[in-house]
N, CA, C and O atoms as a CHARMM CRD file, in Angstrom:
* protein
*
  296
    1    1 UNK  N      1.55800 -14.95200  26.32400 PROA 1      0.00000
    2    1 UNK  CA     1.33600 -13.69300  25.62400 PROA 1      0.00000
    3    1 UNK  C      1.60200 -12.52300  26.56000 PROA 1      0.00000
    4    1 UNK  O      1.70500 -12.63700  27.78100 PROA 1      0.00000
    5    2 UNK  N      1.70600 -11.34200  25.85000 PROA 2      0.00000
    6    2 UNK  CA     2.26600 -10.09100  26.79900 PROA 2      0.00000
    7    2 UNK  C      1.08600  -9.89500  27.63500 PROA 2      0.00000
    8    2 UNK  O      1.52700  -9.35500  28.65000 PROA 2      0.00000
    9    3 UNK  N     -0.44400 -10.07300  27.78500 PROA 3      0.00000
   10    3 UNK  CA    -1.29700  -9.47200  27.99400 PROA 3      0.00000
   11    3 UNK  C     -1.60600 -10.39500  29.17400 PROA 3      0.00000
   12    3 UNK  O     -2.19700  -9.73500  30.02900 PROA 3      0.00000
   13    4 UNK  N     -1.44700 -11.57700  29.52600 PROA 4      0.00000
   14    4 UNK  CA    -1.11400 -12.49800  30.81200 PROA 4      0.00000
   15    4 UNK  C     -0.13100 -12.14000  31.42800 PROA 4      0.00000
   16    4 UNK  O     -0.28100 -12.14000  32.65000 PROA 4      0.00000
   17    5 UNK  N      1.20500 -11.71000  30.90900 PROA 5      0.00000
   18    5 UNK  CA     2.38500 -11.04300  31.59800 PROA 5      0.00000
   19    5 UNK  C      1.91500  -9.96900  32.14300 PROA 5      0.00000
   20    5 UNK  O      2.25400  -9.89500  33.32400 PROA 5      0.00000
   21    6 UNK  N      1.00400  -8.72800  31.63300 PROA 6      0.00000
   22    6 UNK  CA     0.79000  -7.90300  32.26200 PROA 6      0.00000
   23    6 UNK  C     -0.49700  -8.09200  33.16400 PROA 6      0.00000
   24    6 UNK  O     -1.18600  -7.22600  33.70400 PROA 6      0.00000
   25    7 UNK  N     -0.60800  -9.29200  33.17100 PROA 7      0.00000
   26    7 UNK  CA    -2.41900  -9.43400  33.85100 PROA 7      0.00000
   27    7 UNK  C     -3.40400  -8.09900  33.36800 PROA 7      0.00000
   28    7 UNK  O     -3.76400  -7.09000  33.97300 PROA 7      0.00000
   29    8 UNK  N     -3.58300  -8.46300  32.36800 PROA 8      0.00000
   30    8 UNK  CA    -4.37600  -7.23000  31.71500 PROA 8      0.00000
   31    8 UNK  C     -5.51100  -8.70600  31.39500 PROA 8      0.00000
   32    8 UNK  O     -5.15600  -9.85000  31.11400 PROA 8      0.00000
   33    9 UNK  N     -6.91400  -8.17900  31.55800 PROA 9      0.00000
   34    9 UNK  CA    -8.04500  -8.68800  30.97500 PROA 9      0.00000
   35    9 UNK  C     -8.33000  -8.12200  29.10200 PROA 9      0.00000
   36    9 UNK  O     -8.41700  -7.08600  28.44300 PROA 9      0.00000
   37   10 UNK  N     -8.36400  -9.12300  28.98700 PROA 10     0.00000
   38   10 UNK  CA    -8.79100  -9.37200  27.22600 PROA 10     0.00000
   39   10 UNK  C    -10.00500  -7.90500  27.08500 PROA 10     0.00000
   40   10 UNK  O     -9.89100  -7.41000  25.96400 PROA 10     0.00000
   41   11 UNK  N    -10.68900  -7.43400  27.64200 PROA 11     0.00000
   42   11 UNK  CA   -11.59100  -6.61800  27.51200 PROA 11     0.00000
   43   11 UNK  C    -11.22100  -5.39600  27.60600 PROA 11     0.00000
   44   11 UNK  O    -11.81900  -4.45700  27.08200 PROA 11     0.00000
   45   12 UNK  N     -9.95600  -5.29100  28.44600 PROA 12     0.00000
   46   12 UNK  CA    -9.81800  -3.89300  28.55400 PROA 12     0.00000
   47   12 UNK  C     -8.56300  -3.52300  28.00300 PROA 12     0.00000
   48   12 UNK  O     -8.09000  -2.38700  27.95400 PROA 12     0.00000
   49   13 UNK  N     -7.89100  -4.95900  27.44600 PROA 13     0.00000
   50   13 UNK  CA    -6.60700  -4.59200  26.59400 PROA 13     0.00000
   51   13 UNK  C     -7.37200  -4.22500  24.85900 PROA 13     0.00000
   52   13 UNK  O     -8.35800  -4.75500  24.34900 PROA 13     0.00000
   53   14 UNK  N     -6.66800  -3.38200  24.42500 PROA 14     0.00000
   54   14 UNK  CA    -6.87000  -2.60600  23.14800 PROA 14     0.00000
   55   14 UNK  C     -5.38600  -2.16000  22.24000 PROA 14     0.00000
   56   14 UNK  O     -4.38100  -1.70500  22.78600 PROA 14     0.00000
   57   15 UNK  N     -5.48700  -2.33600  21.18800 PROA 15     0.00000
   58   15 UNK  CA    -4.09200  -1.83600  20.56800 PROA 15     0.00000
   59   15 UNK  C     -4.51800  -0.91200  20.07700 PROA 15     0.00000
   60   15 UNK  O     -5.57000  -0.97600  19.44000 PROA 15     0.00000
   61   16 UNK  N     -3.54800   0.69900  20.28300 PROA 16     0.00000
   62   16 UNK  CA    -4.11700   2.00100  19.82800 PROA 16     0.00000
   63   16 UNK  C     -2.91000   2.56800  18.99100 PROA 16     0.00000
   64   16 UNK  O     -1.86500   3.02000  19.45800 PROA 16     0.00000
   65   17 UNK  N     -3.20200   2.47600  17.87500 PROA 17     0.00000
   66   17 UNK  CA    -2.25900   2.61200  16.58000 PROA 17     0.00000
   67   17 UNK  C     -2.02300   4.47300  16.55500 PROA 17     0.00000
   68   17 UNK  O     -2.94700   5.25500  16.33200 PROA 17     0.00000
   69   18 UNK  N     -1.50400   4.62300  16.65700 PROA 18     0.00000
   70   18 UNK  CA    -1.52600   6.78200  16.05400 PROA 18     0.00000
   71   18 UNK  C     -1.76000   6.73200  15.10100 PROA 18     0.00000
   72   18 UNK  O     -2.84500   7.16500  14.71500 PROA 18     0.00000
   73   19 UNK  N     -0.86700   6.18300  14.25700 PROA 19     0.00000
   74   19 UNK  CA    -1.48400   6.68200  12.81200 PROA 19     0.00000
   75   19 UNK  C     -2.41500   5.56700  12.24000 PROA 19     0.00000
   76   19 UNK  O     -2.03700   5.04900  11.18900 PROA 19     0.00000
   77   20 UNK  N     -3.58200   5.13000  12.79500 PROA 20     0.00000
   78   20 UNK  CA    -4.94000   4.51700  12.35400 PROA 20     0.00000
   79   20 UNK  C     -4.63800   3.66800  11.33800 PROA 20     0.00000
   80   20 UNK  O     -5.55900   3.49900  10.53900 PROA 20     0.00000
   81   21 UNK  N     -3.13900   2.79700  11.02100 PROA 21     0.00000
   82   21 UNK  CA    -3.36500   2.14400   9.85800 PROA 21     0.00000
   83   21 UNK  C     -3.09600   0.17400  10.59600 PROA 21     0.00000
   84   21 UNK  O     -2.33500  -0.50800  11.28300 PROA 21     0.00000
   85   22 UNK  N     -4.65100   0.10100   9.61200 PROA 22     0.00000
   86   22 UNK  CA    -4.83500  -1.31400  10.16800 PROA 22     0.00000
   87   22 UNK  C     -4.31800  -2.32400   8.86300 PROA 22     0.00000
   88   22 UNK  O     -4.68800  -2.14400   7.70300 PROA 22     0.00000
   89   23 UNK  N     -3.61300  -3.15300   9.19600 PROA 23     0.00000
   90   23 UNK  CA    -2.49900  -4.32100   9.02600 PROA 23     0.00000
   91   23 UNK  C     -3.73000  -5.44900   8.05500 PROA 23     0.00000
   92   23 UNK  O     -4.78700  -5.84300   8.54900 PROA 23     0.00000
   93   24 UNK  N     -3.35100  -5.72200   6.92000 PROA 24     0.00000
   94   24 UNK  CA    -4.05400  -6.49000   5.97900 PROA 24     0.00000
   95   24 UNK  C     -5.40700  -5.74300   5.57400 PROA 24     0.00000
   96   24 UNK  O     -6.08700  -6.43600   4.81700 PROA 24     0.00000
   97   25 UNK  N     -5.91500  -4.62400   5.85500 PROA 25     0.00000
   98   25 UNK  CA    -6.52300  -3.49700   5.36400 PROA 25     0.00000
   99   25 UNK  C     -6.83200  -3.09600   3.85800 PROA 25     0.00000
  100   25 UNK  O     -6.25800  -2.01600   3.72200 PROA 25     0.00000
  101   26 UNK  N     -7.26200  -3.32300   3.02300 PROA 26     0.00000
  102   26 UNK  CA    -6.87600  -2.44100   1.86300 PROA 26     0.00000
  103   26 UNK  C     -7.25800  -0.76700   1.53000 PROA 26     0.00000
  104   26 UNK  O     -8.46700  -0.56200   1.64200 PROA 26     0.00000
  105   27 UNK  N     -6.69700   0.08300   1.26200 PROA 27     0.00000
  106   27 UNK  CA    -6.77100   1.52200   0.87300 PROA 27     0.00000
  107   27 UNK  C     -7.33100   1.61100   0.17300 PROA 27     0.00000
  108   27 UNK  O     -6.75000   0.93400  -0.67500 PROA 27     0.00000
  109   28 UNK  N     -8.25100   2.00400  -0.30800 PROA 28     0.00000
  110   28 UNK  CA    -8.83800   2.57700  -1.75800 PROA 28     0.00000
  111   28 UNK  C     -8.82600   4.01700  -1.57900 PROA 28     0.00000
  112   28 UNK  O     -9.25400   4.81400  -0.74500 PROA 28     0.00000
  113   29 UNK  N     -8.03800   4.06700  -2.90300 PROA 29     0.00000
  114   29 UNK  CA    -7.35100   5.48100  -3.52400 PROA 29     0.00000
  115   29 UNK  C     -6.27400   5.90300  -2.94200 PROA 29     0.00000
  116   29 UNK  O     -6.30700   6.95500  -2.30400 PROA 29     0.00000
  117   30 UNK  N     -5.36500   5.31600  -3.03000 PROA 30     0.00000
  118   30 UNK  CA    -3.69800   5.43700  -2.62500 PROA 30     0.00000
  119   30 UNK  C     -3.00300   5.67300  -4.00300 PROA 30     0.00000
  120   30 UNK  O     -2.17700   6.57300  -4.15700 PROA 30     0.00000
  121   31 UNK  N     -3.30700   4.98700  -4.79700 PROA 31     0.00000
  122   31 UNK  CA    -2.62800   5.91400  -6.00500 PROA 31     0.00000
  123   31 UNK  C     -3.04300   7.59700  -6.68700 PROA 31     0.00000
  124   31 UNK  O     -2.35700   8.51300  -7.14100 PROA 31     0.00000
  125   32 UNK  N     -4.61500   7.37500  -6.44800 PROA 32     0.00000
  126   32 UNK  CA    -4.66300   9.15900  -6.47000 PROA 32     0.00000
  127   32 UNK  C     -4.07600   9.78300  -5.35800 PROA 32     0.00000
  128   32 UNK  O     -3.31900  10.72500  -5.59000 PROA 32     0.00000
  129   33 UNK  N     -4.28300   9.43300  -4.16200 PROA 33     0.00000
  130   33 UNK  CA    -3.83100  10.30600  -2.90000 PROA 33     0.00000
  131   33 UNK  C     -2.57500  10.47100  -2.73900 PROA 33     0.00000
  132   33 UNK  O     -2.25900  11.28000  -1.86600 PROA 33     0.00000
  133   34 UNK  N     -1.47200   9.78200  -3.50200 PROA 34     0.00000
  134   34 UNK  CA    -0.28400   9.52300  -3.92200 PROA 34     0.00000
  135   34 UNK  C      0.07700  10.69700  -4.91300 PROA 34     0.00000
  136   34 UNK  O      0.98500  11.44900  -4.55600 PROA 34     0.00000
  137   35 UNK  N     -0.53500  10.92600  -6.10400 PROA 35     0.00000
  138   35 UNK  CA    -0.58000  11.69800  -6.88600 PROA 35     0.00000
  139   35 UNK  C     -0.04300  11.27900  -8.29500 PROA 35     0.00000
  140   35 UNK  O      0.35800  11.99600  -9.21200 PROA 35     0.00000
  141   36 UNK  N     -0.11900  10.27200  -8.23300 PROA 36     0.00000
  142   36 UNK  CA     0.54000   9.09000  -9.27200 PROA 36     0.00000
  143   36 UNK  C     -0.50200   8.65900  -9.75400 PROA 36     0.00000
  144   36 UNK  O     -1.57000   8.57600  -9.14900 PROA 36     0.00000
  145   37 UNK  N     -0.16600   8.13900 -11.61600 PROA 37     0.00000
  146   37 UNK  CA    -1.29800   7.95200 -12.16500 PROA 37     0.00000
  147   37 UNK  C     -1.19300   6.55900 -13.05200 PROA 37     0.00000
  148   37 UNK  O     -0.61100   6.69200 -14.12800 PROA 37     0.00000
  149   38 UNK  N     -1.64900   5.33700 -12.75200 PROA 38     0.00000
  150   38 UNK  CA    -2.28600   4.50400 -14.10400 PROA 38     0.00000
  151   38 UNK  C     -2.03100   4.40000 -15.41800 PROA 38     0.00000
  152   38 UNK  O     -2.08400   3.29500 -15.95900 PROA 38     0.00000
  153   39 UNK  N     -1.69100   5.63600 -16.17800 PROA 39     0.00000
  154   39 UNK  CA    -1.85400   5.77400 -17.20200 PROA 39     0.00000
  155   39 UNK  C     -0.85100   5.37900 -17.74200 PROA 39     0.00000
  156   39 UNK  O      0.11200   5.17600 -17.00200 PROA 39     0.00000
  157   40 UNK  N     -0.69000   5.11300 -19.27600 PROA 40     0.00000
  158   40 UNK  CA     0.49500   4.99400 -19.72000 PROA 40     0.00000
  159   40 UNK  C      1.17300   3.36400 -19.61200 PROA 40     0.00000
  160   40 UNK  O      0.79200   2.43300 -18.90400 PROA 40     0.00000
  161   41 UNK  N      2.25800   3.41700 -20.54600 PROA 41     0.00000
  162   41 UNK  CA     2.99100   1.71300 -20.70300 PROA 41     0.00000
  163   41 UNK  C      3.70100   1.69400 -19.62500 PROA 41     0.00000
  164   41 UNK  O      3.98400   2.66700 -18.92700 PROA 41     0.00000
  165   42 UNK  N      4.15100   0.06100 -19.38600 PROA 42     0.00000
  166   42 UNK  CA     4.77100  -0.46900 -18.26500 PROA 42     0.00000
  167   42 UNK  C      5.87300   0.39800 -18.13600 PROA 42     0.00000
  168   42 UNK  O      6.14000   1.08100 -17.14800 PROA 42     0.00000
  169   43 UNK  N      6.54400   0.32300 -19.27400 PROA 43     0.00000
  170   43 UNK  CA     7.88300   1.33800 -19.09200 PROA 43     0.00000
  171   43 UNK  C      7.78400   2.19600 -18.99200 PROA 43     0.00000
  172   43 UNK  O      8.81700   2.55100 -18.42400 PROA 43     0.00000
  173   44 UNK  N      6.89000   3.42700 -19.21700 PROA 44     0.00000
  174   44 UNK  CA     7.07400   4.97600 -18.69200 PROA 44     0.00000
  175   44 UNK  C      6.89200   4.34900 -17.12500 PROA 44     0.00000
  176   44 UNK  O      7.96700   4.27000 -16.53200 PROA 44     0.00000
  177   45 UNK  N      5.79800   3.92600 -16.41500 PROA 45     0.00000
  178   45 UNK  CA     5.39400   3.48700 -15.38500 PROA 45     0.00000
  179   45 UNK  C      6.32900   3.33300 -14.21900 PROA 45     0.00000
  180   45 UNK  O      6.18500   3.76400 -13.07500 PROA 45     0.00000
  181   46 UNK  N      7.74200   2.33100 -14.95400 PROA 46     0.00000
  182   46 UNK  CA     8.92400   2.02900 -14.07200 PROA 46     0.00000
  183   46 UNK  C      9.52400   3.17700 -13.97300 PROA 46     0.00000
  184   46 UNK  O     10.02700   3.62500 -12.94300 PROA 46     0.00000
  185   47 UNK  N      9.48700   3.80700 -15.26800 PROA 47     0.00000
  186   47 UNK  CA    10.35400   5.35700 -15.24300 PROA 47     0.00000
  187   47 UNK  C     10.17300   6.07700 -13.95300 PROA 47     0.00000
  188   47 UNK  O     11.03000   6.41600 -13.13700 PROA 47     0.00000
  189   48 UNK  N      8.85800   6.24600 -13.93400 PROA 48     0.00000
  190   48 UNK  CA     8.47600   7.59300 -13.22100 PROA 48     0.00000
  191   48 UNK  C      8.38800   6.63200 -11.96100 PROA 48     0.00000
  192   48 UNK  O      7.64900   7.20300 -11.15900 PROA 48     0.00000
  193   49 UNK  N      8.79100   5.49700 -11.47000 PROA 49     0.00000
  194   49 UNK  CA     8.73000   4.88200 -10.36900 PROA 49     0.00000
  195   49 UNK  C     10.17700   5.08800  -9.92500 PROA 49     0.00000
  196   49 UNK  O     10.35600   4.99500  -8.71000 PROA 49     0.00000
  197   50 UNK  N     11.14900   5.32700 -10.61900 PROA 50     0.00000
  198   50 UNK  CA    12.74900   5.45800 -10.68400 PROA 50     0.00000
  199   50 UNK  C     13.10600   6.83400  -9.98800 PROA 50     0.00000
  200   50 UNK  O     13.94300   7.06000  -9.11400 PROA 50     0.00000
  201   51 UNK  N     11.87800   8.02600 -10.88400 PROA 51     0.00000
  202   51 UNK  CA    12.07300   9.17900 -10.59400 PROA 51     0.00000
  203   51 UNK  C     11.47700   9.65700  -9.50600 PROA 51     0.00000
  204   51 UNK  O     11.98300  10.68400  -9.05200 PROA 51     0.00000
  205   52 UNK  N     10.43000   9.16400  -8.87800 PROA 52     0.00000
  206   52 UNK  CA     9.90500   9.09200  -7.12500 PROA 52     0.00000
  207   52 UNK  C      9.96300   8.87600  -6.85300 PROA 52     0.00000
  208   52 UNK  O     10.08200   7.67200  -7.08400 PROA 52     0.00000
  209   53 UNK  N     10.06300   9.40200  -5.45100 PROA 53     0.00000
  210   53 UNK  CA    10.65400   8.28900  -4.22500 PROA 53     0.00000
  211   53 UNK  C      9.02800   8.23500  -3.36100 PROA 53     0.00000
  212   53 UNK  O      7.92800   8.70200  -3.65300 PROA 53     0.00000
  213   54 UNK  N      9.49700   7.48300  -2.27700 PROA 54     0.00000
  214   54 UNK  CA     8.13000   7.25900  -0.82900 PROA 54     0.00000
  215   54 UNK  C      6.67100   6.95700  -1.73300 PROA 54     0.00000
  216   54 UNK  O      6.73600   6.75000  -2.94500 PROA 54     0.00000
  217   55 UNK  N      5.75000   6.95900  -1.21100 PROA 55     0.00000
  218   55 UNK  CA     4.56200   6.40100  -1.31600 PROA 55     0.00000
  219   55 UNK  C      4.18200   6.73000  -2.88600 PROA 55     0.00000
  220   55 UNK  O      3.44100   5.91500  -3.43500 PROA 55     0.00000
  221   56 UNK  N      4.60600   7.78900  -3.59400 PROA 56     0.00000
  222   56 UNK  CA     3.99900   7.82500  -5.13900 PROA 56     0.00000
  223   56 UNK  C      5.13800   6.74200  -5.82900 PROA 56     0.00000
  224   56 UNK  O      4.57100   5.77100  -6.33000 PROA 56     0.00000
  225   57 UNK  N      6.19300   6.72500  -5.91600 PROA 57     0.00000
  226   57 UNK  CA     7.20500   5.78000  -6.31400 PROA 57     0.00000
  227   57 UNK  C      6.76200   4.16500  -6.31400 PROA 57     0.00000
  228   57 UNK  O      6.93300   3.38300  -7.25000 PROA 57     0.00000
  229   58 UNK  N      6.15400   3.87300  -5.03400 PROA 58     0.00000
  230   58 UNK  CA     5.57600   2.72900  -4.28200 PROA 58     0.00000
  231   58 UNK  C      4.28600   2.27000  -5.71000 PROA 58     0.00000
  232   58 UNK  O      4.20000   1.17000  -6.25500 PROA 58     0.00000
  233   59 UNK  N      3.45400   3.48700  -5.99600 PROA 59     0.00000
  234   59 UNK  CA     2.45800   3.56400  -6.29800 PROA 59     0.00000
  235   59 UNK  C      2.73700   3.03300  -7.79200 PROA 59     0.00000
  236   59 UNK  O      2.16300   2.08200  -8.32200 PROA 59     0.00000
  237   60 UNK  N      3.88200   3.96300  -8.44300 PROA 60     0.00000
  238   60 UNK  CA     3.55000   3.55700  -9.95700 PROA 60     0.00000
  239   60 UNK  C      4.64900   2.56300 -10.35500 PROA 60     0.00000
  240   60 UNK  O      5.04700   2.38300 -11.50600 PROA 60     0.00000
  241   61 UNK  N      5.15500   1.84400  -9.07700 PROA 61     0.00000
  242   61 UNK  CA     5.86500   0.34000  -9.03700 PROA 61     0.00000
  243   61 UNK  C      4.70900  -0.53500  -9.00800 PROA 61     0.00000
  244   61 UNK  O      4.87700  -1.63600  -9.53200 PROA 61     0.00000
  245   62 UNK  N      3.39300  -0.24100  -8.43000 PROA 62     0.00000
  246   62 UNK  CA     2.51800  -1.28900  -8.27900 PROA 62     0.00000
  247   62 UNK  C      1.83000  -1.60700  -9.45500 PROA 62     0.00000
  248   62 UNK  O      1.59200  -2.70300  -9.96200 PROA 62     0.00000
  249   63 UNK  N      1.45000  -0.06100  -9.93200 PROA 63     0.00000
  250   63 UNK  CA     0.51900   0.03800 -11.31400 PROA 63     0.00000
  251   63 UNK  C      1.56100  -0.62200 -12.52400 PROA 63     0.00000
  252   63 UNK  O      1.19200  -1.41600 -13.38800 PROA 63     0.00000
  253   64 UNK  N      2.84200  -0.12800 -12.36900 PROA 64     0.00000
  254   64 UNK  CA     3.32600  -1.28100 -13.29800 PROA 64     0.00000
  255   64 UNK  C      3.25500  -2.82300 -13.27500 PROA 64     0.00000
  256   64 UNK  O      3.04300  -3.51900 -14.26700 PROA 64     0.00000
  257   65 UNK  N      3.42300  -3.19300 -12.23000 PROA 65     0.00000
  258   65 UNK  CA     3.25000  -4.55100 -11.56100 PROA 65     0.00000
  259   65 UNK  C      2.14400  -4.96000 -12.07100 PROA 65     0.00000
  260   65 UNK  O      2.18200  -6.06700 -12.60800 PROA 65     0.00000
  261   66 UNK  N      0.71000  -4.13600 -12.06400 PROA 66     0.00000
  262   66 UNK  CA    -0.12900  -4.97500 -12.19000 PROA 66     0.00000
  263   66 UNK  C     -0.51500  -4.76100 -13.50000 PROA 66     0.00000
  264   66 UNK  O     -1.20100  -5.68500 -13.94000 PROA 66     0.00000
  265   67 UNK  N     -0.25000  -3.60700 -14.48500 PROA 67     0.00000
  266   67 UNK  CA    -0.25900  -4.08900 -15.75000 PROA 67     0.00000
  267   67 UNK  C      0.67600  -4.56400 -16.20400 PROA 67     0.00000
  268   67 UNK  O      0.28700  -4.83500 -17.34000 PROA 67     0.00000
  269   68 UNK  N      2.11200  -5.01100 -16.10600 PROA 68     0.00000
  270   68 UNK  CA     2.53300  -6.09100 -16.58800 PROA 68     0.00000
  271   68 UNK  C      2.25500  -7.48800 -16.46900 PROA 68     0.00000
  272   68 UNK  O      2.68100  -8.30400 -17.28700 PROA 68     0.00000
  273   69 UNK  N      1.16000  -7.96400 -14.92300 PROA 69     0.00000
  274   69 UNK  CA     0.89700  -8.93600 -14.84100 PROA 69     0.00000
  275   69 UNK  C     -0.36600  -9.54700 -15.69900 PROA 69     0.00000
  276   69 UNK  O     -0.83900 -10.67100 -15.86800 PROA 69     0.00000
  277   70 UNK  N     -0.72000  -7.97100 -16.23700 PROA 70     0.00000
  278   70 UNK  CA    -2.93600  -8.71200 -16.98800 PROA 70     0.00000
  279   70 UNK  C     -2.42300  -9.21800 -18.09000 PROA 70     0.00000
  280   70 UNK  O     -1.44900  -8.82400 -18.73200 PROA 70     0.00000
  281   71 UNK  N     -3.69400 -10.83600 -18.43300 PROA 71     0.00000
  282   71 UNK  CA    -3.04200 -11.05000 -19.93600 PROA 71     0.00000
  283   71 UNK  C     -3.19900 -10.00800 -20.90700 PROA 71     0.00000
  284   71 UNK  O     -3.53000  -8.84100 -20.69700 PROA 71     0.00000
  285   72 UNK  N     -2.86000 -10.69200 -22.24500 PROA 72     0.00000
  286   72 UNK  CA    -2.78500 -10.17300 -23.29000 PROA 72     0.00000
  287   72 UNK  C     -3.84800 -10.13200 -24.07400 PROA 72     0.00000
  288   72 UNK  O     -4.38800 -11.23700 -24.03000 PROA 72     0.00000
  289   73 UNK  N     -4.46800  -9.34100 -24.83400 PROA 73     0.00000
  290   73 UNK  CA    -5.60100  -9.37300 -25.77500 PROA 73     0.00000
  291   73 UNK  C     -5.10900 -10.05200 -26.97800 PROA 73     0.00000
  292   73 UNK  O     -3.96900  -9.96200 -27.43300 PROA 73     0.00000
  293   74 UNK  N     -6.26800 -10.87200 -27.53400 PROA 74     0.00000
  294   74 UNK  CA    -5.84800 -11.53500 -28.79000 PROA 74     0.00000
  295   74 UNK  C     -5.98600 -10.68500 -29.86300 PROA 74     0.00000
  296   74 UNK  O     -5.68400 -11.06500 -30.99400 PROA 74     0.00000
């Protein structure tokens, strides 16, 4: 491992991220903070995922994703 290569002790090695984002993490409220919304059918959903780009685009690709994935009501 790099941290034997550098003879660094396990105690005083640390990984220091800048932008604070930790890896398998989950966000809560990335689609509001996004500015993207839930609402609405799968297909407006993809629409407005077509028509944004970067992290809100991301956002209402997911919200479609995951209401196209819930079952169906009888």
């Amino acid at each position: 491992m790099n941290v034997k290569k550098l003879k660094l002790d396990w105690k005083e090695f640390r990984e220091n991220f800048t932008d604070k984002k930790v890896k398998g993490k989950s966000r809560p409220g990335r689609v509001k903070r996004a500015g993207a919304s839930c609402k609405g059918s799968v297909s407006s959903l993809r629409s407005k995922a077509k028509k944004y780009g970067g992290e809100r685009g991301r956002m209402y690709h997911w919200c479609a994703n995951m209401k196209s994935g819930s079952k169906k009501k009888k």
